[in-house]
FIKOLZA-1660 file (N, C-alpha, C; in steps of 0.1 Angstrom, whole numbers, plus 5000, padded with zeros to 4 digits):
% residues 117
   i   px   py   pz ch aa at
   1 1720 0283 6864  A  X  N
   1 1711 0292 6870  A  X CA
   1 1700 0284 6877  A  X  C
   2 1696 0285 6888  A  X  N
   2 1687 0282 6899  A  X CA
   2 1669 0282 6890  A  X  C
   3 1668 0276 6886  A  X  N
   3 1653 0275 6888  A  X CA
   3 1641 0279 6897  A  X  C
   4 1651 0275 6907  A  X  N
   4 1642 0282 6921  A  X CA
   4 1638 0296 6924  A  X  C
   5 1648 0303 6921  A  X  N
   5 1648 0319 6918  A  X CA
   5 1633 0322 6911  A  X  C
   6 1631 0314 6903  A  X  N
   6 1621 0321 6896  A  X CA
   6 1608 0312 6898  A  X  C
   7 1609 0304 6903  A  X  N
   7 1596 0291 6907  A  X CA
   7 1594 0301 6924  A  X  C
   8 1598 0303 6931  A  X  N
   8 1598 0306 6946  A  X CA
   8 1597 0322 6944  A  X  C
   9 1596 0332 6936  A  X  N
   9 1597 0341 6933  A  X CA
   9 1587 0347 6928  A  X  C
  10 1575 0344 6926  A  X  N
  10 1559 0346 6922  A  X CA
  10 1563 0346 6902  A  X  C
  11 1572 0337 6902  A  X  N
  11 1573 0336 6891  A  X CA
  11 1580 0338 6885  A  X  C
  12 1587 0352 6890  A  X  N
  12 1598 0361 6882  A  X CA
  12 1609 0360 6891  A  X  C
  13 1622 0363 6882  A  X  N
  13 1632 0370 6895  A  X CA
  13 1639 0381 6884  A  X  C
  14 1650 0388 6892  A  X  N
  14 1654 0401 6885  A  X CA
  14 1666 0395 6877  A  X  C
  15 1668 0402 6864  A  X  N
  15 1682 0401 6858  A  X CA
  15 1693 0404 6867  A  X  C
  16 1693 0411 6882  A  X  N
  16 1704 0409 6886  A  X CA
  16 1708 0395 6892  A  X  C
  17 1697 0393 6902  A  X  N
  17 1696 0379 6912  A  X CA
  17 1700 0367 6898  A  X  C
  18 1698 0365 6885  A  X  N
  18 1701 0356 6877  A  X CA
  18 1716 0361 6873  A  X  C
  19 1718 0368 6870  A  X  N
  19 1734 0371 6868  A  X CA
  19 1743 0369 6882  A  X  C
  20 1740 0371 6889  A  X  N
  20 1748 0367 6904  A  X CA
  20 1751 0356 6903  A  X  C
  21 1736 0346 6899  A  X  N
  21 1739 0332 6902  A  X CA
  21 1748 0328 6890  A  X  C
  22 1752 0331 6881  A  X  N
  22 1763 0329 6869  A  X CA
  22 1773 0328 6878  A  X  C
  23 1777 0329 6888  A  X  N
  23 1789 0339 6891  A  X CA
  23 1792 0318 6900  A  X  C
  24 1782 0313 6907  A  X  N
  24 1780 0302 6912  A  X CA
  24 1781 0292 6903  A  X  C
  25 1782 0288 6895  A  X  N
  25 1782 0275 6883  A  X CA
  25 1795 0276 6882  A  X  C
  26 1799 0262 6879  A  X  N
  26 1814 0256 6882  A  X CA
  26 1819 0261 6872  A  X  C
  27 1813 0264 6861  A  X  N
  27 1818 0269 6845  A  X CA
  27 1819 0286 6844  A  X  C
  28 1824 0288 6853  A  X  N
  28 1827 0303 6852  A  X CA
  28 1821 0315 6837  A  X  C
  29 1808 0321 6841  A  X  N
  29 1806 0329 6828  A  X CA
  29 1808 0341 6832  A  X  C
  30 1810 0351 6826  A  X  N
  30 1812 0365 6822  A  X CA
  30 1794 0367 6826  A  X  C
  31 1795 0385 6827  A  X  N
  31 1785 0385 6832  A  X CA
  31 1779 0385 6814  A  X  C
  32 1786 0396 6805  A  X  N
  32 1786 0395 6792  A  X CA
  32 1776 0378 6787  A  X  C
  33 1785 0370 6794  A  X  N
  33 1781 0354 6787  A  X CA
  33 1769 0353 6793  A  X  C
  34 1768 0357 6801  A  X  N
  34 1751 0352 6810  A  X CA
  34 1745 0357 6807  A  X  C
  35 1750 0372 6801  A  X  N
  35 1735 0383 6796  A  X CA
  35 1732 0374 6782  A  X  C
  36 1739 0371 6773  A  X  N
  36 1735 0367 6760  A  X CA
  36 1733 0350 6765  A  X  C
  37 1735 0345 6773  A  X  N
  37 1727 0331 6780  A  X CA
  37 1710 0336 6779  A  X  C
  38 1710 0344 6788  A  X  N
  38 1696 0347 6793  A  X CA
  38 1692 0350 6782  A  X  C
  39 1694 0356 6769  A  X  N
  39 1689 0361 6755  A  X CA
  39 1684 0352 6748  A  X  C
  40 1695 0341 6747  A  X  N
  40 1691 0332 6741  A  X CA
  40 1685 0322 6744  A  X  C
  41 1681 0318 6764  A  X  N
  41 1668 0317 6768  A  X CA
  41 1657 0317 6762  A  X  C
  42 1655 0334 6761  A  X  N
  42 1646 0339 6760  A  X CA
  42 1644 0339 6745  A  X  C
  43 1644 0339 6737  A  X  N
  43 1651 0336 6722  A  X CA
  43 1642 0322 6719  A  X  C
  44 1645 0312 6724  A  X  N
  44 1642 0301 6720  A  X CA
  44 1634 0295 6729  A  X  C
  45 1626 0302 6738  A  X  N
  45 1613 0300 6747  A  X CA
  45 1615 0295 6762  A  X  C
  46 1627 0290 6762  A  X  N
  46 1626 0290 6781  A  X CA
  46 1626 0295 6789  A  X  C
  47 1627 0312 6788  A  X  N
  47 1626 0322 6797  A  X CA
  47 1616 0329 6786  A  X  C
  48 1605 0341 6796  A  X  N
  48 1608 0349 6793  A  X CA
  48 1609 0362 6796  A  X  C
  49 1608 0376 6792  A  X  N
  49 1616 0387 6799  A  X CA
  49 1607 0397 6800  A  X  C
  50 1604 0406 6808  A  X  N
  50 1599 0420 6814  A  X CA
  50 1601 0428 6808  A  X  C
  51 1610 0434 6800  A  X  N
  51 1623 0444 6800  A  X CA
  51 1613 0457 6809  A  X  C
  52 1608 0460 6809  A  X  N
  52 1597 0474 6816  A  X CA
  52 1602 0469 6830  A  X  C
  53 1599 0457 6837  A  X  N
  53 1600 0455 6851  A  X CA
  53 1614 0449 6855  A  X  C
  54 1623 0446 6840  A  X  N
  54 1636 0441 6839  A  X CA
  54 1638 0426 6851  A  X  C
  55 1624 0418 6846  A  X  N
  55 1626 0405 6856  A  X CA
  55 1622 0392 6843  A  X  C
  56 1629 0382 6844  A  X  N
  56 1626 0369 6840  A  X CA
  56 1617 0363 6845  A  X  C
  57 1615 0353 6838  A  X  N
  57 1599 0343 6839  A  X CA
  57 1606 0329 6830  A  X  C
  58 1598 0321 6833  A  X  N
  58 1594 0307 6827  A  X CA
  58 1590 0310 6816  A  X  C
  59 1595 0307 6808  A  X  N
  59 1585 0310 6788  A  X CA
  59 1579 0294 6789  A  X  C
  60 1570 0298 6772  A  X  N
  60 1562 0288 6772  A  X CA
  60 1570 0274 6774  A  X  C
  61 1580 0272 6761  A  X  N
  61 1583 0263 6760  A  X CA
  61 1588 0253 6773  A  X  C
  62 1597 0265 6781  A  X  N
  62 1599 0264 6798  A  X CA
  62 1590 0254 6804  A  X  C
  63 1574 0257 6801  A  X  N
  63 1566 0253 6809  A  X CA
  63 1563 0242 6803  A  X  C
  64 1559 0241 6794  A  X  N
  64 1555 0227 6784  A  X CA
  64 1566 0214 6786  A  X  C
  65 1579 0219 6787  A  X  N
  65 1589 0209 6787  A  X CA
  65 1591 0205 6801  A  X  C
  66 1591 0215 6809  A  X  N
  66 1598 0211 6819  A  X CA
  66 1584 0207 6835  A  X  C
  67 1574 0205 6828  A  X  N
  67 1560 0211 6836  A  X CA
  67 1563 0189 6844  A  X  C
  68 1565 0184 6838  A  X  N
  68 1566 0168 6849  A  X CA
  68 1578 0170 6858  A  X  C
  69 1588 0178 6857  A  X  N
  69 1597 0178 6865  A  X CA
  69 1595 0187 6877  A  X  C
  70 1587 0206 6868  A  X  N
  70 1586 0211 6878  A  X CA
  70 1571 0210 6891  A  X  C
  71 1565 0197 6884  A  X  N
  71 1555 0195 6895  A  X CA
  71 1560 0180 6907  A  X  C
  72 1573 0178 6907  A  X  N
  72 1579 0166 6909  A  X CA
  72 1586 0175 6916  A  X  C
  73 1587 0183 6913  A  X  N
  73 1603 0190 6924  A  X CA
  73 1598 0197 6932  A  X  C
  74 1591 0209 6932  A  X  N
  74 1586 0221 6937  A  X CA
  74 1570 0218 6945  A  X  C
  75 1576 0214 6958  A  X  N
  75 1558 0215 6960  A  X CA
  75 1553 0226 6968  A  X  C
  76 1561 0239 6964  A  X  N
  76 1555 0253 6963  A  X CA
  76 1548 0252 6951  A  X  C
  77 1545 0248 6943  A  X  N
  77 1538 0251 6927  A  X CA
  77 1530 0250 6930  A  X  C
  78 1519 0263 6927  A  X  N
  78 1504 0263 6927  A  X CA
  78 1499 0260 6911  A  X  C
  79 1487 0250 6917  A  X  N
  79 1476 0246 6903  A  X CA
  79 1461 0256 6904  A  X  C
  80 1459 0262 6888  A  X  N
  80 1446 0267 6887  A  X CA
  80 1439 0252 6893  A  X  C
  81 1425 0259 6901  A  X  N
  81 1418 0244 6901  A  X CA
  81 1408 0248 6893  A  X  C
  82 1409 0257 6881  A  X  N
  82 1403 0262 6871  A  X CA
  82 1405 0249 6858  A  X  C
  83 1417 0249 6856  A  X  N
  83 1423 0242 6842  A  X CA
  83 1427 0230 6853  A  X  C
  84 1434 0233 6862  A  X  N
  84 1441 0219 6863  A  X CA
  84 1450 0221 6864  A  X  C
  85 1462 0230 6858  A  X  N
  85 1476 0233 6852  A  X CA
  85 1481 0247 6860  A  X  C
  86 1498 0241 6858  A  X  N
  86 1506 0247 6867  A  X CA
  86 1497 0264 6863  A  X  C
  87 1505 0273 6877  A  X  N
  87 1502 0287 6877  A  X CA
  87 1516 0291 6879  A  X  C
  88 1521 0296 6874  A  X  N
  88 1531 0302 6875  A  X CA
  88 1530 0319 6878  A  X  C
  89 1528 0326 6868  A  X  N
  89 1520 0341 6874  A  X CA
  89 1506 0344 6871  A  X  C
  90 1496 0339 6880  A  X  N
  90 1488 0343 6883  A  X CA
  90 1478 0355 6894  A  X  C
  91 1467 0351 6894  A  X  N
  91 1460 0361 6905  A  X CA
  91 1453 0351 6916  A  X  C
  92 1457 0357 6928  A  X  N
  92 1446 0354 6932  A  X CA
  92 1432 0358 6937  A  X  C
  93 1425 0344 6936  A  X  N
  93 1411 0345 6938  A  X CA
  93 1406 0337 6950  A  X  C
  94 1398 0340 6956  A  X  N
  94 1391 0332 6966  A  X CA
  94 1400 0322 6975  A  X  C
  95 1414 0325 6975  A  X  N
  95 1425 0321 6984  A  X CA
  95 1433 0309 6978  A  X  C
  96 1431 0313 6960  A  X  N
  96 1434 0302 6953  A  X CA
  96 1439 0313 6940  A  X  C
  97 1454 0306 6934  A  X  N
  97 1461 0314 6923  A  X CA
  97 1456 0306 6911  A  X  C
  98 1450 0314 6901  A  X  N
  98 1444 0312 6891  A  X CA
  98 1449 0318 6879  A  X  C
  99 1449 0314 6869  A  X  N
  99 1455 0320 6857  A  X CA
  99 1443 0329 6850  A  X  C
 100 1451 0343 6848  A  X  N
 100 1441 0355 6846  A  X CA
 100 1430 0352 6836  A  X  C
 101 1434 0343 6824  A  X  N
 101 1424 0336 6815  A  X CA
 101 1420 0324 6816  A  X  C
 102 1415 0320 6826  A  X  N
 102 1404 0313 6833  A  X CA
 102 1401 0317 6840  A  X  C
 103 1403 0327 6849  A  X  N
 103 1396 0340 6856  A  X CA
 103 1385 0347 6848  A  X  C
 104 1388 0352 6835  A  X  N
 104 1385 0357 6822  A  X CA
 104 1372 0351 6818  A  X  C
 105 1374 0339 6814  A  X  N
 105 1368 0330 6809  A  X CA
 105 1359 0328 6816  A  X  C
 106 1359 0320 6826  A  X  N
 106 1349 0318 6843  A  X CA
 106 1337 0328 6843  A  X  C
 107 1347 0341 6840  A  X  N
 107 1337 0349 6839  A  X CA
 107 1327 0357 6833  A  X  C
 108 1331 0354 6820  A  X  N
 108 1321 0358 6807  A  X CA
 108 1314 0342 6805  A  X  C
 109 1316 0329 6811  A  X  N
 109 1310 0321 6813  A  X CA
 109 1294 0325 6823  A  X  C
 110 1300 0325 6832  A  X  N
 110 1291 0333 6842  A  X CA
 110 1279 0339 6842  A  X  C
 111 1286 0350 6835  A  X  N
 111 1277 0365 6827  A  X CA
 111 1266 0360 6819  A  X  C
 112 1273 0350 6812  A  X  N
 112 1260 0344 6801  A  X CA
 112 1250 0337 6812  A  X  C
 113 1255 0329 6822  A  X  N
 113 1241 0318 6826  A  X CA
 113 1235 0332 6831  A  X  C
 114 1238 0338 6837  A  X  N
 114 1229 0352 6843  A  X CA
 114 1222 0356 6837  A  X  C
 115 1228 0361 6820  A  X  N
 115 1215 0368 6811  A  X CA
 115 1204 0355 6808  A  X  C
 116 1209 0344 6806  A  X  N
 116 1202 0337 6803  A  X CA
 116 1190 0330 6815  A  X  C
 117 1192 0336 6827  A  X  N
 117 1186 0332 6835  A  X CA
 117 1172 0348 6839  A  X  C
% end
């Protein structure tokens, strides 16, 4: 399965678009085998799942392990210039994709110098 799908995808892509691509890998899987692929993805932290919006994501472990390769490969990856660190689904702010919790944060930072001012 494509990585790209879901790096070029604001993050996510759909359980269909990832089962299709099963269908592309030299090792022929069942869609059966790809669904319990994707589970156990998600299971053991390299994906993870929507079920409400029925779309995949990068789980933590995804991001922790693979975060030197996917800043080496992908130079669509946007960085908080908050933390520093990949964004995978974030918001944007001020024409820059930020992670909602340093968004958060920034801003009950904020709030304080203000009372205190």
């Amino acid at each position: 399965m494509k990585l790209q799908l879901i790096v070029k995808n604001e993050g996510c892509s759909s359980s269909i678009d990832l089962l299709n691509e099963a269908k592309k890998v030299e090792t022929k899987l069942t869609k059966t085998d790809a669904n319990s692929a994707l589970d156990q993805f998600v299971a053991d932290g390299w994906l993870s799942h929507d079920k409400d919006a029925g779309e995949y994501g990068i789980g933590i472990r995804g991001l922790i392990e693979l975060k030197p390769y996917l800043r080496a490969t992908f130079d669509e990856i946007e960085v908080c210039d908050l933390c520093q660190d990949i964004v995978v689904r974030g918001e944007w702010q001020h024409h820059k994709k930020r992670h909602k919790h340093c968004i958060e944060r920034r801003t009950r930072v904020m709030s304080r110098r203000q009372a205190q001012d």
